[in-house]
C-alpha positions as a printed NumPy array, in Angstrom:
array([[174.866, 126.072, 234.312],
       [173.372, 128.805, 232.619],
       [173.846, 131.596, 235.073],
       [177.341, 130.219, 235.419],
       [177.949, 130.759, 232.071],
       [176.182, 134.224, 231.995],
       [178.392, 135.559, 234.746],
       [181.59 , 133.881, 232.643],
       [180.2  , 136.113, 229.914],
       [180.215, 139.173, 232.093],
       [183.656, 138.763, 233.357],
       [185.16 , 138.31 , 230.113],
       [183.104, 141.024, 228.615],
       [184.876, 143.151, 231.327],
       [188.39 , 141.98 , 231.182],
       [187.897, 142.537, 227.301],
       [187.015, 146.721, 228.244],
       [189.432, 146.852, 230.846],
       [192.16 , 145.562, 228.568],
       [190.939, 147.66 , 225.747],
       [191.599, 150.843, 228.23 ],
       [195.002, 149.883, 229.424],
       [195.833, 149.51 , 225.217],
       [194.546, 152.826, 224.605],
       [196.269, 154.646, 227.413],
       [199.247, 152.988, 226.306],
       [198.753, 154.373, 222.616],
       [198.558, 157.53 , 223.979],
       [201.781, 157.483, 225.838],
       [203.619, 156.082, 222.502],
       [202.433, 158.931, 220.709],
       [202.87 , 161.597, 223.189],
       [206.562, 160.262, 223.765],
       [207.978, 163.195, 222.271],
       [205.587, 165.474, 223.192],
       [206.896, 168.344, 225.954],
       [205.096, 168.46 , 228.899],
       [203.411, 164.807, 228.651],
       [203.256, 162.674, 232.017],
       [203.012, 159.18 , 231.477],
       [199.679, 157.607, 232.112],
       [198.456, 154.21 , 233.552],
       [195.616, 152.587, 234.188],
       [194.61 , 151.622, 237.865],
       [192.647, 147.912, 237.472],
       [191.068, 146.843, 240.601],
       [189.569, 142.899, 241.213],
       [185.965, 142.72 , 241.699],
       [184.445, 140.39 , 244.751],
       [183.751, 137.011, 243.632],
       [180.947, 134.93 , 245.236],
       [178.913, 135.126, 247.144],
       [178.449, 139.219, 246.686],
       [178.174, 138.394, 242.688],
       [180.858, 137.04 , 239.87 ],
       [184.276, 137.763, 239.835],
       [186.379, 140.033, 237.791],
       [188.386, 143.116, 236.853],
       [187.526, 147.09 , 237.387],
       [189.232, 149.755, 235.622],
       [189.204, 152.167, 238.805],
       [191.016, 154.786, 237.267],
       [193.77 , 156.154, 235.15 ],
       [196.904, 158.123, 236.696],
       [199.246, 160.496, 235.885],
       [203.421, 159.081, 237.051],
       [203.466, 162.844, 238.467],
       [205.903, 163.462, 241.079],
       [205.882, 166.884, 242.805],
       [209.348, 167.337, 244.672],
       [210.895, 166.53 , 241.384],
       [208.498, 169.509, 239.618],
       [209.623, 171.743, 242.344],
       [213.134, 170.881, 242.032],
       [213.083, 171.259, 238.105],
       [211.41 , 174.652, 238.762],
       [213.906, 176.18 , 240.988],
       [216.839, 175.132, 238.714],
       [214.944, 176.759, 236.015],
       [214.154, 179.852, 237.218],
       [217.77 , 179.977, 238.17 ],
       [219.391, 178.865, 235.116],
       [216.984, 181.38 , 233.522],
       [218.195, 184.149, 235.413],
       [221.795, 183.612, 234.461],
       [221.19 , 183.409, 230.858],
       [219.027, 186.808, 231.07 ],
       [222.043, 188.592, 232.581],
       [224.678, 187.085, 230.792],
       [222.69 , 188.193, 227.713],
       [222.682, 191.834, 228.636],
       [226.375, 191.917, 230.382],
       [227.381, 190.477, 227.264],
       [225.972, 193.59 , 225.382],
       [227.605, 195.715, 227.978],
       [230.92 , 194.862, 227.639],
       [230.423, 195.134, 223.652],
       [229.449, 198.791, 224.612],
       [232.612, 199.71 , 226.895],
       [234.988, 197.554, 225.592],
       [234.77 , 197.104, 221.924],
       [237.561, 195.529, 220.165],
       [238.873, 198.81 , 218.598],
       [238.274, 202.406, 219.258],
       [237.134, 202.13 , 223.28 ],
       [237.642, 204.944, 225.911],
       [240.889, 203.163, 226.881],
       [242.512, 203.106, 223.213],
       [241.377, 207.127, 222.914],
       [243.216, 207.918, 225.91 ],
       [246.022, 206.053, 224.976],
       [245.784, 207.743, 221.303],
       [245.795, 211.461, 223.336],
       [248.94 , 210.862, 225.433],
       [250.627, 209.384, 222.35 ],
       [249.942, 213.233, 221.1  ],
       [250.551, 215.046, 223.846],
       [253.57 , 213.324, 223.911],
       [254.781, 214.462, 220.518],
       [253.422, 218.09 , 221.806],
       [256.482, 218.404, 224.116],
       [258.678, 217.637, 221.107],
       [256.963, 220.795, 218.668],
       [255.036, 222.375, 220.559],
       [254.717, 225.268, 218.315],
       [253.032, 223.349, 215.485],
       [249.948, 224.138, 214.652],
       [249.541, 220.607, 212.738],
       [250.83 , 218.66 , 216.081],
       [248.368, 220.801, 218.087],
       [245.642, 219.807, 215.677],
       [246.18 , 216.949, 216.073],
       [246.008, 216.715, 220.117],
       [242.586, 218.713, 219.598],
       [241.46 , 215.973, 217.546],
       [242.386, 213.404, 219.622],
       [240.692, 214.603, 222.822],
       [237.409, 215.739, 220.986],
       [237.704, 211.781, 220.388],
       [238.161, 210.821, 223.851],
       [235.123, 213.001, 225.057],
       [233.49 , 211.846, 222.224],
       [233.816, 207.983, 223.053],
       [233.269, 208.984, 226.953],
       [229.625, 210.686, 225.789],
       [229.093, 207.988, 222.878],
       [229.66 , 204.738, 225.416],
       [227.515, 207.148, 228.175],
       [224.863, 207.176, 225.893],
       [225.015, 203.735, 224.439],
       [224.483, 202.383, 228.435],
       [221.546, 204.544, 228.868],
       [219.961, 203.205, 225.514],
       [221.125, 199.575, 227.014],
       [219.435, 200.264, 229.969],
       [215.861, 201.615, 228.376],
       [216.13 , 198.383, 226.101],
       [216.489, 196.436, 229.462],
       [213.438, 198.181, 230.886],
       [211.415, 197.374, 227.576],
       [212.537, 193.702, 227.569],
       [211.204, 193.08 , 231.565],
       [207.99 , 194.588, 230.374],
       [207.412, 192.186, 227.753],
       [208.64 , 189.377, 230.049],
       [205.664, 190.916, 232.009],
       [203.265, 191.013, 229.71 ],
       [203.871, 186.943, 228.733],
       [204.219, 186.173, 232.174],
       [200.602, 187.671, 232.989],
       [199.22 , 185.758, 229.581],
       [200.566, 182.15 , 231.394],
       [199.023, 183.181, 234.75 ],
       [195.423, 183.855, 233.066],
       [195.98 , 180.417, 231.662],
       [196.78 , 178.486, 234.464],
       [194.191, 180.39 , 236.756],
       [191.572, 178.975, 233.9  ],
       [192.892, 175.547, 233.683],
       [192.975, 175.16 , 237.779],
       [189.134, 175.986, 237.294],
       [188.669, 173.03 , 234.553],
       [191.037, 171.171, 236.118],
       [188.868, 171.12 , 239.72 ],
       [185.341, 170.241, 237.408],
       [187.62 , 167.143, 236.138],
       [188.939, 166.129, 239.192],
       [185.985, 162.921, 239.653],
       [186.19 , 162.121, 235.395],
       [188.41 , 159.145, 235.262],
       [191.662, 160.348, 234.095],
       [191.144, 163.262, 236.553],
       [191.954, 165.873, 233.767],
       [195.08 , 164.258, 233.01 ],
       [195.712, 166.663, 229.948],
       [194.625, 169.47 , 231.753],
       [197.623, 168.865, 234.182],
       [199.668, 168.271, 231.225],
       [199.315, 171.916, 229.911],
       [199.414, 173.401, 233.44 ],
       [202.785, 171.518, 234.168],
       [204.051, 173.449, 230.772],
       [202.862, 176.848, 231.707],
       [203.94 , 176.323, 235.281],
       [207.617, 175.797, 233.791],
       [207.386, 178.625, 231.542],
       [205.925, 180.81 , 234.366],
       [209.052, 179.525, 236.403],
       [211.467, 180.509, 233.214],
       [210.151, 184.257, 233.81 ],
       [210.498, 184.948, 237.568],
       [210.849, 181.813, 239.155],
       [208.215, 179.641, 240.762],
       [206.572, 177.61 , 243.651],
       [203.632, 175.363, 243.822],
       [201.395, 173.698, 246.145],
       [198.792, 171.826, 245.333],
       [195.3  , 171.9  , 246.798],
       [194.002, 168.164, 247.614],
       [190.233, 168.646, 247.8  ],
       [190.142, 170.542, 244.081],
       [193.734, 169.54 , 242.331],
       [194.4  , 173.618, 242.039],
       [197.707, 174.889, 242.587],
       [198.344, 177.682, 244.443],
       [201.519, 179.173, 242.574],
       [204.31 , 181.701, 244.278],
       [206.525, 184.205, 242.434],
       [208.875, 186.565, 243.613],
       [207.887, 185.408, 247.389],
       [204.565, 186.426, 246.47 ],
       [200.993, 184.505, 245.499],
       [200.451, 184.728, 242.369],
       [197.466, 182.433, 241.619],
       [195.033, 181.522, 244.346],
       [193.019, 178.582, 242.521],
       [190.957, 180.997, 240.21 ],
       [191.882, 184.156, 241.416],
       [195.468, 185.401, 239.551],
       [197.31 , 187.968, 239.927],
       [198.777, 189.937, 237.511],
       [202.868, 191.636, 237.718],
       [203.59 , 195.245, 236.605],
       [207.011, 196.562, 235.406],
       [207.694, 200.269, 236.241],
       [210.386, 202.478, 237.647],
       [210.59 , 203.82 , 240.691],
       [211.439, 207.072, 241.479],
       [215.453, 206.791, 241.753],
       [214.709, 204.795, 238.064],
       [215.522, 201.494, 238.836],
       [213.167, 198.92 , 238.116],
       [210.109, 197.988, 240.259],
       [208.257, 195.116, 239.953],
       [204.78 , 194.793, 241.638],
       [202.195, 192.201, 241.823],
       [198.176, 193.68 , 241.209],
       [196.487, 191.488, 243.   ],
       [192.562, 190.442, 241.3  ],
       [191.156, 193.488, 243.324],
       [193.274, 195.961, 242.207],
       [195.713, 196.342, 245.645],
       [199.26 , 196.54 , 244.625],
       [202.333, 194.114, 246.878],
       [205.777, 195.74 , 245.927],
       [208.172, 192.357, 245.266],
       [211.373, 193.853, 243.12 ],
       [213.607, 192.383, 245.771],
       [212.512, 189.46 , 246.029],
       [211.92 , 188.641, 242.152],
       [215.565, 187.461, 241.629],
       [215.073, 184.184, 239.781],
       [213.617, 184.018, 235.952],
       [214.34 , 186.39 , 233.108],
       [212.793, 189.092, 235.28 ],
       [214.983, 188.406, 238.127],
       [218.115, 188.143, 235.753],
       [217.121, 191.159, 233.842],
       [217.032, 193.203, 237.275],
       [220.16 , 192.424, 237.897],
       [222.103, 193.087, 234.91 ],
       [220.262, 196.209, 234.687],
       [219.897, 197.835, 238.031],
       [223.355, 196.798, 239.615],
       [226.06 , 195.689, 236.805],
       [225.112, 198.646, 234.317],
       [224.922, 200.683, 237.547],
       [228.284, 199.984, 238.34 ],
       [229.621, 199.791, 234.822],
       [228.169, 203.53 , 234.264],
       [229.257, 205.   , 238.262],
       [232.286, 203.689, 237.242],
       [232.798, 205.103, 233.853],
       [231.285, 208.823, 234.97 ],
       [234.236, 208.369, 237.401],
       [236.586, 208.014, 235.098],
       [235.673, 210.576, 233.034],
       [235.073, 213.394, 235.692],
       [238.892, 212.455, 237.583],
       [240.559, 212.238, 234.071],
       [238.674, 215.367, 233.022],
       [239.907, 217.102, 235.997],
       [243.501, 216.103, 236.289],
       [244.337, 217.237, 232.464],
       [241.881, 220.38 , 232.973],
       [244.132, 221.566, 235.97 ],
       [247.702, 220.549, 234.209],
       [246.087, 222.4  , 231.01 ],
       [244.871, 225.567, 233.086],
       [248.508, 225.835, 234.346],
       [249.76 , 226.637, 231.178],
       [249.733, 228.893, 227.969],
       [248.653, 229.098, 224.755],
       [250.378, 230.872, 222.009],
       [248.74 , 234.02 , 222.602],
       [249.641, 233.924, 225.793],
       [246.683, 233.292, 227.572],
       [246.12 , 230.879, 230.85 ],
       [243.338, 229.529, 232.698],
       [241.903, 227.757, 229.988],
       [240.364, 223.688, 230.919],
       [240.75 , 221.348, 227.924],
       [237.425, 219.659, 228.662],
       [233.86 , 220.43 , 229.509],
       [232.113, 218.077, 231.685],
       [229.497, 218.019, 234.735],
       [230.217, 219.672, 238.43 ],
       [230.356, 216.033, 239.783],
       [231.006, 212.544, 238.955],
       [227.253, 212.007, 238.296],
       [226.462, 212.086, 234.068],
       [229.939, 213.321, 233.82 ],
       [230.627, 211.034, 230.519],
       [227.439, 211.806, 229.15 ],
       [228.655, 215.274, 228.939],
       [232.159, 215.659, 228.294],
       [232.655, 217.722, 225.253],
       [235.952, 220.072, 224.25 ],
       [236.045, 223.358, 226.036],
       [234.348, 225.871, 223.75 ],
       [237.426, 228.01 , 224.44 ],
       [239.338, 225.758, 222.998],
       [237.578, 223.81 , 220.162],
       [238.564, 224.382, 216.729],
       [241.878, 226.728, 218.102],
       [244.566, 224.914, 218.442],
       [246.991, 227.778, 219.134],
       [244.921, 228.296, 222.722],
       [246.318, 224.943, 223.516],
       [248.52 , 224.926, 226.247],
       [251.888, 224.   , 225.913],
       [254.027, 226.372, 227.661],
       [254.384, 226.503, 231.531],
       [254.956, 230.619, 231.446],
       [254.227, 232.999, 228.895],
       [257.624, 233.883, 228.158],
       [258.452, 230.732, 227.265],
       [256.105, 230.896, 224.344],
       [255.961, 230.037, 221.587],
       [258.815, 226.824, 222.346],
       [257.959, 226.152, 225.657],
       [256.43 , 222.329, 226.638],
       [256.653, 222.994, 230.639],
       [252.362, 222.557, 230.735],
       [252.603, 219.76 , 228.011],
       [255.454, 217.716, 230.154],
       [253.141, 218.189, 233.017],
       [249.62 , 216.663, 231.112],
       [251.849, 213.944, 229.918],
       [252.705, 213.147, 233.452],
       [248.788, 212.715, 234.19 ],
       [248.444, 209.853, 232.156],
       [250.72 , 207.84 , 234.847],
       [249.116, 209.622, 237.994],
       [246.515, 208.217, 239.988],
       [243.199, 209.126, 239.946],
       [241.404, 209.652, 243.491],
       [238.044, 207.803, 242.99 ],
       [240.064, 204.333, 241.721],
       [243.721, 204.964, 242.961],
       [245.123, 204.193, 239.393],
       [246.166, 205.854, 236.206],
       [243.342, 206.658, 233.713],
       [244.687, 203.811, 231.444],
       [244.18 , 201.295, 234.398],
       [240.917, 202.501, 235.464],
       [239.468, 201.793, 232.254],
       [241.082, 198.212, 232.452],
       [239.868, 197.622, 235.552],
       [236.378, 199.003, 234.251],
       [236.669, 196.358, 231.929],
       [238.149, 193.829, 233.784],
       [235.12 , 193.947, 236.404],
       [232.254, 193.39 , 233.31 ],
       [234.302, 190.567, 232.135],
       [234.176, 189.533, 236.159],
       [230.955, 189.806, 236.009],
       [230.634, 187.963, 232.602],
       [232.314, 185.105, 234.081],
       [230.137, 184.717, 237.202],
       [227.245, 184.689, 234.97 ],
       [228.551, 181.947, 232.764],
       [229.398, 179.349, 235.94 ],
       [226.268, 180.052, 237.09 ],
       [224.51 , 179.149, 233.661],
       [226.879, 176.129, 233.544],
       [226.481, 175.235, 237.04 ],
       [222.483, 175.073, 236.704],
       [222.273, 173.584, 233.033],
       [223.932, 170.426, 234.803],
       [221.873, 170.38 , 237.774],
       [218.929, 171.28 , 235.968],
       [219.697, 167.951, 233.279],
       [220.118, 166.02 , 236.489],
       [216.858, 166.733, 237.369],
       [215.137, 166.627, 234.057],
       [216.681, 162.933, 233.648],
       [215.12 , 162.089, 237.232],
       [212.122, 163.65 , 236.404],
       [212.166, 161.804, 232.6  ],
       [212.76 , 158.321, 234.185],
       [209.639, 158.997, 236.783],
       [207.067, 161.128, 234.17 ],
       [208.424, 159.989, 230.817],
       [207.279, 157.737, 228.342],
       [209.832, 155.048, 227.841],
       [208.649, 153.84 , 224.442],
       [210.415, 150.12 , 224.944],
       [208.614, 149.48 , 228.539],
       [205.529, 150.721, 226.619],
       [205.937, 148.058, 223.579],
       [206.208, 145.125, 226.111],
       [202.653, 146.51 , 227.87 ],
       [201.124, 146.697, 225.093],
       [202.052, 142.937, 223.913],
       [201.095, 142.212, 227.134],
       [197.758, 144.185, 227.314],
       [197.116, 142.927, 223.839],
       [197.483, 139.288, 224.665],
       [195.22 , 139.498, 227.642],
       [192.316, 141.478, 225.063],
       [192.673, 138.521, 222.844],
       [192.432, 136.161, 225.692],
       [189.308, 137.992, 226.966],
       [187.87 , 137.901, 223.822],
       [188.262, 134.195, 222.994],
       [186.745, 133.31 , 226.463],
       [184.099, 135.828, 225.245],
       [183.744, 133.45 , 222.142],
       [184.179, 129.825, 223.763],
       [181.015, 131.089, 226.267],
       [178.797, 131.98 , 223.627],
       [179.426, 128.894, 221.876],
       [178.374, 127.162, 225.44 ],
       [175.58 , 128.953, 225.615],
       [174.33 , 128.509, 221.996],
       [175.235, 124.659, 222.413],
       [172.743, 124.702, 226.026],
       [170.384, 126.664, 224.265],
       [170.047, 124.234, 220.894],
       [169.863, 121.119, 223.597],
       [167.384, 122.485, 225.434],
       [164.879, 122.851, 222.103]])
């Protein structure tokens, strides 16, 4: 009866430990609830072999992690997208601030000039009406060169913004390369590094938030072998690190330096993540939103320069362009300026279309006028329509962005919710466990009690 009562003692003694295990692990999932990143635990009882091969009872075999990986990988690819989108709306939003401001664009200046050139034909021997036209297209080369320059500053903030996406991109490889190391010396402890995980998961995500990411896990050691841009990043322990530059034409270029120093060139490929949005709003919508304006200043340049040339000033002189720009379309709104044989004189602005008709004659300003409502050859439209269709394209643009951030903030809640309901702590479901684990401690317990009584009461009788 004794030994009976002995191996009662053991298997309530181990019920009471196993029980006490399952009520901790289920503290720590209440508290961690709200915690980001936190997998829900549970622990893995097994039932020991009862007689003959030795007394019955409960094992806690090990504790587990509700970790599903097609869910990860599906919550990483909507990320890295959804983080993309929001990267180049953020920037295409700053670019349409730059060429179409709410007052005082390229579009309103050139509107502002015809309105003058158009009061030219009606005096044009006033020096104050001239004056005025000067002033008016020293604006318009002024907001050409100012909205040039204000792209090429957007541009070189763009650069500097996917080198500090770099730089903490390369601090959250490091990481993870050190935690896949702790996390393979954990993988026989029985949680199997649970919180390890739990911290790689995060800085898997946020990796995935900055150029996208893949993952596949190694069995034998628990490491992940992590892709970005189409290229390995982390090998277990050995991590690569990504590099920002420009290459030579000045767009971006985005290599990864792999742990011995060689260097894999992935720019095209890196088009998910703030890096992969960040190329894009900077290397092919600024592109086109600068090609596009250089055009427009270089073909409106051109058309009033030739009407202007055509005709006289008051002193009788011809030949002279109204603007100074570049030999091609390339920079040409950078550098638009006045003609230096014109600034500051507004009597060598032509009006006249011969030089008898001076001083009264408006031939060469009835002709400028007329360029406002000609085509231009790059865009087939007037200048006033080119800008709106410069415009209209950034908004385009704009737009796709937006659906795109809309379109993967609802895919990417799908998937959180999925991945919630599998990995989250449900804080109800975990009140009812622990009830339930705390009913079967105290039961433990109290058998642990009623034996020792037994076994006091056989010892006494036995005296």
């Amino acid at each position: 009866m004794a030994s009976s009562l002995t191996a009662l003692l053991g298997i309530a003694r181990d019920g009471a430990v196993a029980q006490q295990a399952a009520l901790q692990t289920t503290g720590e999932n209440i508290a961690n609830a709200s915690t980001p990143g936190y997998v829900r635990r549970a622990v893995v009882m097994s039932a020991r072999s009862g007689f003959p091969n030795g007394p019955g009872g409960v094992d806690v075999t090990r504790t587990t992690r509700a970790f599903d990986g097609f869910v990860t990988r599906r919550v990483l690819d909507e990320q890295g997208k959804l983080s993309a989108g929001q990267s180049r709306e953020g920037a295409l939003a700053q670019i349409q601030g730059i060429v179409a401001p709410e007052t005082g664009s390229v579009g309103d200046q050139i509107e502002a000039l015809a309105v003058a050139f158009q009061q030219l034909v009606g005096f044009p021997g006033d020096l104050a009406v001239r004056g005025n036209v000067l002033s008016k297209a020293e604006s318009v080369a002024q907001t050409f060169h100012d909205t040039a320059a204000s792209l090429l500053g957007q541009r070189d903030d763009l650069f500097r913004n996917a080198q500090g996406v770099a730089s903490d991109l390369n601090q959250r490889l490091v990481a993870i390369g050190d935690l896949n190391a702790k996390i393979a010396q954990a993988k026989d402890s029985p949680d199997g590094g649970a919180g390890l995980r739990d911290q790689r998961d995060q800085l898997v995500r946020e990796v995935g938030q900055r150029i996208g990411a893949r993952v596949v896990e190694d069995p034998s050691t628990g490491a992940w072998t992590l892709f970005g841009g189409g290229t390995v990043l982390i090998d277990a322990e050995r991590v690569s690190s990504v590099d920002v530059g420009l290459d030579p034409t000045g767009n971006l270029q985005i290599q990864a330096r792999r742990p011995g120093g060689a260097l894999i060139d992935m720019t095209t490929k890196v088009v998910e993540g703030s890096l992969g949005g960040l190329r894009e709003a900077r290397d092919t919508d600024l592109v086109s939103a600068q090609t596009k304006l250089d055009a427009l200043a270089f073909d409106f340049a051109s058309s009033i320069n030739v009407a202007h040339s055509a005709g006289f000033g008051l002193d009788g002189v011809s030949g002279r362009p109204l603007f100074a720009t570049s030999a091609t379309a390339t920079g040409a709104a950078y550098a638009m300026t006045l003609d230096p044989a014109v600034a500051g004189r507004p009597g060598r602005l032509a009006a006249s279309a011969t030089a008898i008709d001076v001083p009264g004659g408006n031939g060469a300003a009835l002709s400028i006028v007329k360029t406002f409502d000609a085509n231009l050859p790059t865009s087939g439209l007037p200048p006033r329509d080119t800008f709106a269709a410069l415009g209209a394209d950034i908004g385009t643009r704009l737009s796709s962005a937006s659906a795109e951030i809309e379109l993967r903030q609802g895919t990417l809640g799908q998937v959180d919710s999925l991945r919630e309901s599998q990995s989250g702590v449900s804080v109800e479901e975990e009140m009812v466990d622990l009830t339930r684990f705390q009913r079967a401690f105290e039961a433990s317990i109290k058998v642990l009690r009623t034996v020792d009584e037994l076994l006091d009461q056989l010892i006494q009788s036995k005296r």
